[in-house]
N, C-alpha and C positions, 0 to 999 in steps of 0.2 A: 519607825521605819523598819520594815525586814527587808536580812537579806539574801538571795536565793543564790545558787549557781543553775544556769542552766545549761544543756550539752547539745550542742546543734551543729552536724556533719562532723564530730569529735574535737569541737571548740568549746572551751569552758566558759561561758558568762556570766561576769554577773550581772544583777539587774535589783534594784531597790526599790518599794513600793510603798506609801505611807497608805494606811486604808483609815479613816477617823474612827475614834471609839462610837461614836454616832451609826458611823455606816456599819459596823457590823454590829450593834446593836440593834437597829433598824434591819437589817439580812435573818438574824435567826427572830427576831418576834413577828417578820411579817412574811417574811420568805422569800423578799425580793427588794434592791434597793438600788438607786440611777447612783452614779456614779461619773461625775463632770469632768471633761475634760482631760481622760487619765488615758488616750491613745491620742498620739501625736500626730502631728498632720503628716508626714512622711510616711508614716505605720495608716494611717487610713487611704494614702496613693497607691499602698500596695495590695491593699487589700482590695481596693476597687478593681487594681491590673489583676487578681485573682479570678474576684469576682466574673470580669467581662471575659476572661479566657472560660473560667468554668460553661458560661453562659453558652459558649461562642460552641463547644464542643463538653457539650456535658458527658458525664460518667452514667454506663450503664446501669445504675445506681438510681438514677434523676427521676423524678413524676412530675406530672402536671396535676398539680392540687387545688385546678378550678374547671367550671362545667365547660361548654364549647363554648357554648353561647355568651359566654363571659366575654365584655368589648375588652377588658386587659387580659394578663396571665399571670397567674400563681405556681413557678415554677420550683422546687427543692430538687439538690443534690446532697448528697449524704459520704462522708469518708472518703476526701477528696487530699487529704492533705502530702498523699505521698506518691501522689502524681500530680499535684499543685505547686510548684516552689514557692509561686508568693504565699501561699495559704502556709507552706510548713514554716517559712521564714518568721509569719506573723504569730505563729502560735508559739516556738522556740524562743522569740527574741521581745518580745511583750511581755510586761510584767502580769498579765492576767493569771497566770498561775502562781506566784507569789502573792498577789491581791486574793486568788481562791484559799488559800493556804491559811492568809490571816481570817477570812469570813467562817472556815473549817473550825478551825482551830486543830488542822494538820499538821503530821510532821513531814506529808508527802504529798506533794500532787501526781495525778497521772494524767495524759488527756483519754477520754474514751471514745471521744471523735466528733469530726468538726461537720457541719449542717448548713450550708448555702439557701438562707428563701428570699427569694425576691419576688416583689408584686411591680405588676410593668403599670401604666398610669391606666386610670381608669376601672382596676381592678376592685369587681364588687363582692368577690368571694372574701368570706368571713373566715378564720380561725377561728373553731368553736370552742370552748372552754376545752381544758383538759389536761390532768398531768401527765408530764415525760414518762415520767418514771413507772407505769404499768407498761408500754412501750418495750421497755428497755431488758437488758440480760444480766440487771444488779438488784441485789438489795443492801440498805444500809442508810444511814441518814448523815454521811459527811459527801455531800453534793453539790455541784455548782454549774449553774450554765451561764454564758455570757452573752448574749444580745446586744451586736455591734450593728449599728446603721452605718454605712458610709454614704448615705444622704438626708438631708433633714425631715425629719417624722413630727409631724401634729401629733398634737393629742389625741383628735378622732381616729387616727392610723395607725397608733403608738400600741405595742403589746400594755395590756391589764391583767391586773393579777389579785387577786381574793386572797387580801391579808391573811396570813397565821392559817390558810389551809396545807400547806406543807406540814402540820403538826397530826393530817388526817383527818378522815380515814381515806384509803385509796377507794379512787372509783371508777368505774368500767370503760376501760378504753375501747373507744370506737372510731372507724373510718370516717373521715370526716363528710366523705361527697355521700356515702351511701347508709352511712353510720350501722355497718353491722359491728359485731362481736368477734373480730378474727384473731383475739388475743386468748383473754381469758374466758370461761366458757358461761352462757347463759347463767346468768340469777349469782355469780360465783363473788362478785364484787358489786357495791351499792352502785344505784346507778345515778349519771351529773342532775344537779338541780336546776330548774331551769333560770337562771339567773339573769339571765338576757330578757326576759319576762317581768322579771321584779327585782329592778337594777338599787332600790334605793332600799333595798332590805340587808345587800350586804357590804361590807369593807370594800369598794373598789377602789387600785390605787392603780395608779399610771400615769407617765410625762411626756410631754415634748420633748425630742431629742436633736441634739445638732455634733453633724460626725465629730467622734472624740470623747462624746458621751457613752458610758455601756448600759444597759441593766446587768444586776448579778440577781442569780433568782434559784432556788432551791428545788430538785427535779421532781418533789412531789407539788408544789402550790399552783393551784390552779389558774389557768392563764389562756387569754385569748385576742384577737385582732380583728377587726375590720379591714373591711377594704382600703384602698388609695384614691384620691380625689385625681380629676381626671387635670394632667399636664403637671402630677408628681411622681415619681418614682419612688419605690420603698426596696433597695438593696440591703441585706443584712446578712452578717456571718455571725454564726453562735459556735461558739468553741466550749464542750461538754467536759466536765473536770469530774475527779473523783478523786475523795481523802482517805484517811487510813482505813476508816469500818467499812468499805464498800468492799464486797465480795460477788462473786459468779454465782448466778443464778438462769441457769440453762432452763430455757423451756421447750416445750414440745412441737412450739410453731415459731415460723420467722418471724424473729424481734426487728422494730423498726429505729435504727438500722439493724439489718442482720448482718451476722459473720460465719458465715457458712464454715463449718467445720471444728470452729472454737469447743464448743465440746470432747473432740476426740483430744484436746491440745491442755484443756485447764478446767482442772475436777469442780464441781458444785462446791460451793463455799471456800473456793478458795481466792485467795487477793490475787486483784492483774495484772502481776507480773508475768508480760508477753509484749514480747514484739509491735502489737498493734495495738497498746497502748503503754505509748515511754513516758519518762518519768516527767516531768516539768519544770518542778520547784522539791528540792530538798532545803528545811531549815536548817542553818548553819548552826551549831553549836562552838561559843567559846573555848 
């Protein structure tokens, strides 16, 4: 068991987390591992009341991550958590930052920001393979993302993940509807294998999930989704974490999410100590 303090509206908590030697041995050899029953049914009421407000009135932040012509909707919001109360209460007062802490083997958490997607029923738009973490405005390999359903997820609906590719090499982030290159620039990064083609060639692992279940999953391993079968829903908050080695890596184009200005604010290489991303979980020392 460890145990964290966390600081939320300038209340100290604690919060205790058992994580198996299993589970995070299963985390850094495959990059990814389900995790039963470790959010509670009150902590998944509130995250749904998050959710449906986000929904109800999304942040200009939001996209629509499926065609027109799609019968459902694949909607994302991105860095909601502090104009969300349920969203900042869930990420503060849940042990998932103490549970990242032990998969890390940190001495710190930070969140880097939290990610609303939901697929409304019927929806046939895919998640196509791909890491976070070219996306993103870090490098380092103390990383964690959390994939919380707060509705029940098949297996055909369930995010997949390509064992042991979080160990590399990175590969070319692209738009999912139109799949250009508006990250990294032409030929600059390998580009994804078509795997969805020749599914029985690699490690594919992924579960059913029923709310209270998470995945934890490493921001480089590769991962992807299907659609929602038609009269289910697929609601999910992913809460972004970073451990000690993760540092600023400013790029030249908007990171998804972006933070417009963060460079004038926190040098290249240096750790995210700022504002817009607080601490979590500190390990207690004896």
């Amino acid at each position: 068991m460890v145990l964290m303090r966390s600081v939320f509206r300038g209340l100290s908590v604690a919060i205790s987390a058992t994580v198996s030697a299993e589970a995070i041995s299963a985390f850094r050899r495959d990059g990814a591992v389900v995790l039963r029953g470790v959010i509670s049914a009150p902590e998944i009421a509130l995250l749904r009341t998050g959710i449906d407000a986000n929904l109800a009135q999304p942040s200009p932040r939001s996209k629509v991550a499926s065609r027109a012509a799609d019968p459902g909707l694949f909607i994302e919001d991105f860095r909601c958590w502090q104009e969300n109360p349920a969203y900042a209460r869930f990420i503060f007062e849940s042990a998932l930052g103490a549970i990242a802490g032990e998969l890390t083997s940190s001495q710190q958490i930070r969140l880097h920001h939290d990610h609303m997607l939901t697929k409304e029923p019927g929806t046939v738009q895919r998640t196509l393979w791909h890491q976070d973490q070219p996306y993103y405005n870090l490098e380092g390999m103390q990383s964690c993302s959390f994939w919380v359903p707060v509705d029940p997820v098949s297996r055909p609906s369930t995010l997949e993940f390509l064992a042991g590719s979080h160990l590399g090499p990175w590969l070319m982030p692209r738009t999912f509807l139109t799949r250009e290159a508006r990250w990294f620039p032409e030929g600059a990064l390998a580009e994804m294998p078509d795997i969805d083609a020749n599914r029985e060639q690699f490690p594919i692992i992924g579960w059913p999930m029923e709310p209270g279940d998470v995945v934890a999953f490493h921001m480089l391993t590769l991962h992807a989704a299907a659609g929602v079968e038609s009269g289910r829903r697929r609601r999910v908050f992913s809460v972004r974490v970073i451990g000690d080695d993760i540092r600023h890596a400013p790029r030249s184009w908007p990171t998804s999410p972006d933070f417009p200005g963060l460079v004038e604010e926190l040098p290249a290489g240096a750790p995210f100590d700022h504002p817009l991303f607080p601490v979590l979980w500190t390990r207690q020392t004896s």
